[in-house]
C-alpha positions, 0 to 999 in steps of 0.5 A: 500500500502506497503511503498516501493510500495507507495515510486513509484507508477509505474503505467504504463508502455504504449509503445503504440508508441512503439506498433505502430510503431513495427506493421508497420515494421512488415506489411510493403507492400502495398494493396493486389490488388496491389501486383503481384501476383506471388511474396512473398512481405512481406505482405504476409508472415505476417499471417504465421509468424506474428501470436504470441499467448499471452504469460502469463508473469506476473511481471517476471524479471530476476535478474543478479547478478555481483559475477562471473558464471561458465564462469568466474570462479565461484562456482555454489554452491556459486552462488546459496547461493547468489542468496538465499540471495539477493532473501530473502532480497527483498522477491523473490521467485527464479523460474529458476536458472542460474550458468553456462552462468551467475550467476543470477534467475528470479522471480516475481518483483514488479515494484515498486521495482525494484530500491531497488533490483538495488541499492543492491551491489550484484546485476548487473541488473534487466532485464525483461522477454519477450516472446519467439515466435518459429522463424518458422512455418511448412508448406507443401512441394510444391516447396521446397527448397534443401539444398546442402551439403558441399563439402569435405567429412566433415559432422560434425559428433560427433560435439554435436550440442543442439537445443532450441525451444518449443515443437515439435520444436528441432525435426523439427530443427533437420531434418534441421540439418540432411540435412546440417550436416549429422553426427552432434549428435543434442541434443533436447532442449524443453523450454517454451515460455519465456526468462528466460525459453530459457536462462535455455535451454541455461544453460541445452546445456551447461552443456550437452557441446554441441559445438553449440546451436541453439536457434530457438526462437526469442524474437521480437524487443529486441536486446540489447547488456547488456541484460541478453542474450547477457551476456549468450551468453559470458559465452557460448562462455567461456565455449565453446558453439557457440549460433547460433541464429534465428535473427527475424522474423520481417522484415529488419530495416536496425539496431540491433533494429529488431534483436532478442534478442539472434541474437544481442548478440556480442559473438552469430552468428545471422542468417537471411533467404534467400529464395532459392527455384528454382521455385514457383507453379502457379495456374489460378483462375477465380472468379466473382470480379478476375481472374489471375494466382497466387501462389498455397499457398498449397496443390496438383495443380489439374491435370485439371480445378477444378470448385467448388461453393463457400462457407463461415462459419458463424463464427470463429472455425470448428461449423462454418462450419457446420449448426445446423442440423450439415450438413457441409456448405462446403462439396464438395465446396471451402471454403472461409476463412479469414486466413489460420488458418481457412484452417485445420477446412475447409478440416475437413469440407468436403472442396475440395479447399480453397480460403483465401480472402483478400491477397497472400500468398507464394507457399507452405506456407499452409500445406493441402491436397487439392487446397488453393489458395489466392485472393485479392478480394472474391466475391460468386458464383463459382470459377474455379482453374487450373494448370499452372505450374511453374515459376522462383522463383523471390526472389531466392538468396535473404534476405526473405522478412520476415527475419530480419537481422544486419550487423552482421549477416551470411545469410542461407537458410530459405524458404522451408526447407524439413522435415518430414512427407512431410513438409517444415519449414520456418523462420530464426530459420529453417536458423539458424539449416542450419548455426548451421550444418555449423559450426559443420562442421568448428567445425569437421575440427578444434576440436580446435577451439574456439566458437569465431572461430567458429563464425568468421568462418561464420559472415560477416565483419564489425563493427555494424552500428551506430546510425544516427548522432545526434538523440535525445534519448528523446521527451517530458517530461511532469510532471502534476501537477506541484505542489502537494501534497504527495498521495499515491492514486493519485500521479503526472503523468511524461510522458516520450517520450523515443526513435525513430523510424528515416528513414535511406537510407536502411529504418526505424531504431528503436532506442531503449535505454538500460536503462532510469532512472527517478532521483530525486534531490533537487538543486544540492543534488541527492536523488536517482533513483525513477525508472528504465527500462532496454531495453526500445523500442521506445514509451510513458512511464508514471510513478507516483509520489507519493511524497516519497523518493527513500528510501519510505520515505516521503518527506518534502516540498519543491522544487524538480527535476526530471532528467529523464535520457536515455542511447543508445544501441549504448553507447556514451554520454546520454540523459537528460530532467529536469522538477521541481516541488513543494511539498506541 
């Protein structure tokens, strides 16, 4: 082990209750037998939405340097030389660069370093990398919704507007964008599926001087407003392009700690989604265990009662619908399936309905040729769909229940959206290019105005919501041992209960912290930071303590203190626990 690495054995960084209580916000909703079936509870919007692959990240972080970007006057070629400096001084390798929004890289950091790069006097911060989800999914096209455009005559037209999303994404975006800005110039934007790689994407629209930006990506749970996103969307805004930012898909929280990260930056426009949707197609399924009028969740309704047998694959993937002798177990049958990931591989199957067990989903949430419909309770035999036509959507007009949102944020229409190929696209991402043609038409009628009036024209007054009065910003504190030796194998272990999750009137609020440091003192002397963690989500974090100097150097023996040190999002005065212990 390497000094520097031995001076802190960070050995976990655990947010199990951080984990924990996201997927409750997330759920949210009640059991399926006891949702009407005719509504879009958010429940069932979960497996559209909620389902986010693993995104490789490694020990990414991205490293701000404090000498000015291009928004503040800097020189990129300055710049660059810098970052290469600071980068070889602590053994970096610079993946992406960034010059234009703010001047700083990203690479892989051991976290054992991370306060050696901190106390370096060039260096601002050192963020982590996070994963960056598409905030919208496709689906198929029943019941859409339509998306009026402006009176006026205005349509945006040679307003350059950039859209930041994964593959195949900007071209959905744009379709969006079409309908709300007709003559707007989009400019596609393709980036990966990390921070740092949607913060280049940032950097590319700029440098293209696109007028808005819309970032269709959402970063979960990480609106923090010193973040490395934030800072981009000010040096954006500088150079003249308004990020208008998909605010989440993860359900209100009633507070920023919802927000995706781009959405809760001060100088960005986050959107949430309303659902605007007239009306929502209905369908009546009889089955042995249930019968009821539901949504239909995807494809055409049949023109009369369509009675099929069912039926079930024998495990996961398409082979599962098909026996060993390669029949299909599903042909001319409804396939019973436990998600609608499982929807494609049934209708390639030979399926002529779909029935997904256990819960509802919304009308037109599923993209299929033929009848999918969602039930509470699955039991075999047969099942009989017929139409039912049409009722009045009960959430028109309302925040979807899916949609994050801030006091902060505009709201647009997000469910349902009309694209090509005879899709839909829904989330705050698809809302975000609805607000994106908006101001593009502000921006056709006002070629002066700035990002910041750009956004003003669209955000809602009022300052941000502050935190509940008085929430502790830490819990336990827990150093075991208390007495030890110096091991750089098996170091002491501090647990720190960091952050909330409190009830508020308007429901859960996350009370996440912008930077907890772990300091280390010997009576009143302070001997440095041995760790720290920026944007940090509620939970249970443990570090090791190996008995070494925040400089690797190896302590005498003696009395020390550890003042483990939590800063809110919200600013205001910190939060300190203290524990001592003795080296032997």
């Amino acid at each position: 082990m390497r000094p520097a690495e031995a001076r802190l054995a960070l050995l976990l960084a655990v947010a199990a209750g951080a984990s924990a209580c996201v997927a409750a916000l997330a759920q949210g909703g009640v059991a399926p037998q006891a949702l009407d079936a005719t509504l879009d509870g958010p429940t069932s919007w979960n497996a559209l939405l909620g389902s986010r692959p693993h995104v490789p990240l490694g020990d990414r972080a991205i490293v701000v340097l404090k000498a000015p970007s291009l928004a503040q006057g800097g020189d990129p070629a300055g710049e660059v030389a810098l970052q290469d400096r600071v980068a070889a001084r602590f053994g970096l390798e610079p993946q992406l660069r960034f010059t234009h929004v703010l001047d700083g890289f990203s690479a892989e950091v051991d976290p054992g370093r991370i306060p050696l790069v901190e106390s370096d006097p060039a260096v601002a911060g050192v963020y982590p990398v996070r994963a960056a989800y598409p905030a919208y999914v496709s689906t198929g096209a029943t019941n859409a919704a339509t998306i009026q455009p402006p009176p006026g005559g205005l349509d945006g037209r040679g307003v350059p507007v950039a859209l930041i999303a994964p593959p195949g994404g900007p071209s959905a975006l744009a379709a969006v964008l079409a309908q709300a800005a007709p003559g707007a110039a989009a400019i596609p934007v393709t980036v990966g599926p990390r921070s740092d790689q949607v913060l280049a994407g940032l950097e590319q629209a700029v440098a293209l001087r696109a007028r808005i930006a819309v970032v269709g990506v959402a970063e979960p749970y990480a609106g923090f407003p010193d973040s490395p996103e934030a800072r981009a969307a000010a040096g954006a805004a500088a150079l003249g392009t308004l990020v208008v930012a998909a605010a989440g898909d993860d359900g209100f929280a009633a507070g920023s700690g919802d927000l995706s990260a781009w959405a809760a930056a001060p100088d960005a426009l986050g959107v949430a989604a309303a659902d605007t949707r007239p009306s929502t197609a209905l369908v009546r399924v009889d089955a042995p265990g249930w019968a009821g009028t539901v949504t239909l969740a995807g494809g055409p309704a049949p023109s009369t009662p369509l009675s099929l047998p069912l039926a079930a694959p024998t495990r996961p993937g398409l082979l599962g619908f098909f026996s060993g002798s390669g029949a299909s177990l599903v042909a001319g049958r409804a396939a019973v399936v436990p998600s609608a990931k499982e929807v494609a591989d049934a209708v390639r199957a030979g399926a002529r309905a779909v029935v997904i067990a256990g819960g509802v989903l919304p009308s037109g949430s599923v993209s299929s040729p033929v009848p999918v419909v969602a039930l509470p309770l699955v039991r075999g035999g047969s099942v009989t769909i017929a139409p039912a036509g049409s009722s009045r959507n009960p959430g028109r007009g309302r925040l979807a229940s899916f949609s994050s949102t801030g006091p902060t944020t505009a709201v647009a229409a997000g469910v349902a959206l009309r694209i090509s190929g005879g899709r839909t696209l829904t989330g705050t991402g698809a809302a975000a290019a609805v607000a994106a043609g908006r101001a593009a038409i502000s921006a056709e009628a006002t070629p002066s105005a700035s990002a910041a009036d750009l956004r003003a024209s669209l955000a809602p007054g009022g300052a941000a919501a502050g935190l509940p009065p008085r929430v502790p910003l830490l819990g336990n504190v827990h150093l075991t041992p208390s007495s030890f030796a110096a091991a750089d194998t098996a170091p002491a272990l501090l647990s720190v209960e960091a952050g909330r999750v409190v009830a508020t009137t308007a429901g859960p609020e996350i009370v996440s912290l912008s930077r907890l440091d772990v300091e280390l003192w010997r009576g009143s002397r302070y001997l440095g930071t041995l760790a720290r963690i920026r944007d940090v989500l509620p939970g249970r974090y443990t570090f090791g303590l190996t008995g070494r100097s925040p400089a690797g150097a190896p302590l005498p023996p003696g009395e020390y203190t550890v003042v483990v040190v939590a800063r809110s999002v919200e600013g205001g005065s910190s939060n300190r626990r203290m524990t001592r212990f003795s080296l032997r």
